[in-house]
N, C-alpha and C positions, 0 to 999 in steps of 0.2 A: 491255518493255510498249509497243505503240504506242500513236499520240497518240489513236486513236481510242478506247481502250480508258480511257486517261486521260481522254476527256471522258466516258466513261461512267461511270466510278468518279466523277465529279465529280459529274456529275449523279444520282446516288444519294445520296452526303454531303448533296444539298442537298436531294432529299427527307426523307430524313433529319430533316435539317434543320427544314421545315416541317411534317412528321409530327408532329415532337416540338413546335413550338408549339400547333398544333392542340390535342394531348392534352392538355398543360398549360395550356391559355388564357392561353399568349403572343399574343392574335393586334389587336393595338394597331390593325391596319388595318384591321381589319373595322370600318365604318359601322355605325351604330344604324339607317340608313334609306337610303333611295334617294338614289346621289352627286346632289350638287347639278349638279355640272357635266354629268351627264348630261341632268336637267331641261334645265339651261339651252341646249344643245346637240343634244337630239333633233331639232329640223326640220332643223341642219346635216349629222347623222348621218346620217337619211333621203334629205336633198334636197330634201325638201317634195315628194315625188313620192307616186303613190299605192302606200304600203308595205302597205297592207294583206294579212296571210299572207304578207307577203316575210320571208324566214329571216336571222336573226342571230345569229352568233357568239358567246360569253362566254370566252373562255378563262380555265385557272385559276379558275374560277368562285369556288371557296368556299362560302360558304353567302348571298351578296350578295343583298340585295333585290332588286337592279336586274333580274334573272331575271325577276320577278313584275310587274315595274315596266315591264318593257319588255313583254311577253307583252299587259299591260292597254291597252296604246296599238295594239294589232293583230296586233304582228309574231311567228311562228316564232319558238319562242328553244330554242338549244342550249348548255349547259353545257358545258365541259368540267373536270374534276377529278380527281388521284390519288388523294385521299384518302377514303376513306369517310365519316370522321366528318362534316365541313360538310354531305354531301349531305344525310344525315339529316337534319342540323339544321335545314338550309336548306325542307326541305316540313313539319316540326314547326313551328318556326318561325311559318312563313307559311302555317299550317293545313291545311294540301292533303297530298292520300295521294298514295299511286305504286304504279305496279306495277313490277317487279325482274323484270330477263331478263338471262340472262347467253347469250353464243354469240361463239365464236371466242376466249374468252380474256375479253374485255370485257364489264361491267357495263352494266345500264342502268338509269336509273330514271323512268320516262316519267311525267309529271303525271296524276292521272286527273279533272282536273277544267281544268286548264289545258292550252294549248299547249307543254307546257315540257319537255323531255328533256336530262336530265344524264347525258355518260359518267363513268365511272368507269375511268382508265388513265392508261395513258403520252400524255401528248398527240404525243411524236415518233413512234410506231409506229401514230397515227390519221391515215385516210386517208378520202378523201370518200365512200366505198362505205362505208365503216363507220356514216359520219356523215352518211348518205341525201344526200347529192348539194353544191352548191356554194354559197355563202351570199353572200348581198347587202350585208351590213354587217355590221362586228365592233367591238366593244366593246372595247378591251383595256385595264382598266386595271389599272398595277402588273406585269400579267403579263413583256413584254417586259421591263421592270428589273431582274425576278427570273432571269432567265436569267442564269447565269456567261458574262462577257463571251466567252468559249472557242464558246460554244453561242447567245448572241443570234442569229448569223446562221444558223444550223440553224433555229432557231424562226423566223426571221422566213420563210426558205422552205417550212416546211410550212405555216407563217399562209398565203401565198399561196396555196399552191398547191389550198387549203382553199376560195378565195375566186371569184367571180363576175368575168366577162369588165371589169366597169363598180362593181367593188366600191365601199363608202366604211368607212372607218374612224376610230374615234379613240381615241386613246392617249395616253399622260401620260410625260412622261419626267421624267427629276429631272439636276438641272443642279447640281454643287457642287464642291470641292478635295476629289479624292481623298487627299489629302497631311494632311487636318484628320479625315478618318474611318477607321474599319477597311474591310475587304471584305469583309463581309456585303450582302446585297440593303436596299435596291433600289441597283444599281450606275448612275453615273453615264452618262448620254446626250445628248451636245450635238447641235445638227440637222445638222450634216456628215457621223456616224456615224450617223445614221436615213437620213440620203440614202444615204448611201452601200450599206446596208442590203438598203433596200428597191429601191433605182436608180430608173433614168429613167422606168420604167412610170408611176410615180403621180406627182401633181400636191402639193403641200404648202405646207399653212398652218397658222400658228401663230396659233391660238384665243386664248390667253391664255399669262401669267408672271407667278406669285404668289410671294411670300417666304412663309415658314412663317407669320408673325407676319399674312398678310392673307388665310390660307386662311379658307373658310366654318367657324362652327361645325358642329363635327361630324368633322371633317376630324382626328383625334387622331394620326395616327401622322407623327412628325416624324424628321426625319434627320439636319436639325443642318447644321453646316460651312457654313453658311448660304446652305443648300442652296434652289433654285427650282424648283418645280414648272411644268412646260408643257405647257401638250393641245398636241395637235397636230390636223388633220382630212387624212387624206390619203383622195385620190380616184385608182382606177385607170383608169387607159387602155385603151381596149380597141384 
């Protein structure tokens, strides 16, 4: 078996994997409401530029408010998800219908009353034609963590290559002793292997470092090993 074929059987176990909390209502990370840290953090996300109809990212979406939350402050927002069931949720949910187009293999489910388009797929076999053209900010959170360390840098090259000449991005890593947890997600990220990751193109700064015990209410899904959460804000270079 190649190694390639081994991250593919991997990254199947691990949908899998999240298929099956989904179903079961494992899903401890899902917010009741819009991330705080994204409130707090929108004019840095943007730039304080004028974003209005500028397009951003969600990846792994789920069923997250933050979809609805971002869309209501101006911007373009695209989903992306494998799993069916969130999407659903996610326009129940938050009241709003959709209409359903499938073409090429991939789902879609466009708002019909918002800005808001969720795929439905593989996020590694989605490419910017699929996903109408190149986006100005992305949202990622949790998403990168969730990647088997084998596949983080796969994903973080399609993240880019997804992205705008002068992107901005923020993301959340988790910082702990692998040695105190299993390896399940969200797998550990200190900022040498984000640098490293992403490389010299972007510029990078560290927004904040929380211990579980000083997250915001609301904030439920813990990791333990005492474990720290870090946004980060990275800016691309053009």
């Amino acid at each position: 078996m190649s190694s390639n074929t081994t991250s593919v059987d991997k990254r199947e176990e691990l949908n899998e994997y999240w298929r099956n909390r989904w179903v079961n209502g494992s899903t401890t990370w899902v917010l009741p409401g819009v991330n705080p840290f994204l409130k707090s953090y929108f004019t840095v996300l943007t730039g304080g530029q004028n974003f209005f109809e500028k397009r951003v990212l969600v990846p792994l979406c789920g069923k997250t408010p933050d979809l609805l939350w971002l869309c209501e402050q101006g911007l373009s927002v695209t989903g992306i998800e494998f799993a069916d069931m969130p999407i659903i949720d996610f326009f129940k949910e938050m009241g709003l219908s959709y209409k359903f187009n499938e073409e090429n293999g991939y789902k879609m489910y466009v708002c019909a009353e918002k800005d808001i388009t969720i795929y439905q797929g593989d996020f590694f076999l989605m490419n910017v034609d699929i996903l109408g053209g190149h986006f100005d900010f992305c949202w990622d959170i949790n998403s990168l963590s969730a990647m088997i360390p084998d596949e983080q840098q796969i994903y973080v090259d399609k993240l880019v290559s997804f992205l705008s000449s002068d992107a901005h991005i923020i993301l959340n890593c988790f910082e702990y002793d692998v040695a105190l947890r299993g390896g399940n997600p969200p797998h550990v990220i200190f900022r040498n292997r984000l640098e490293k990751m992403f490389g010299s193109s972007f510029i990078y700064e560290e927004l904040c470092r929380n211990t579980e015990d000083k997250l915001p209410e609301g904030l439920t899904s813990r990791v333990g090993a005492d474990a720290q959460h870090v946004y980060y804000f990275l800016k691309k270079q053009s």
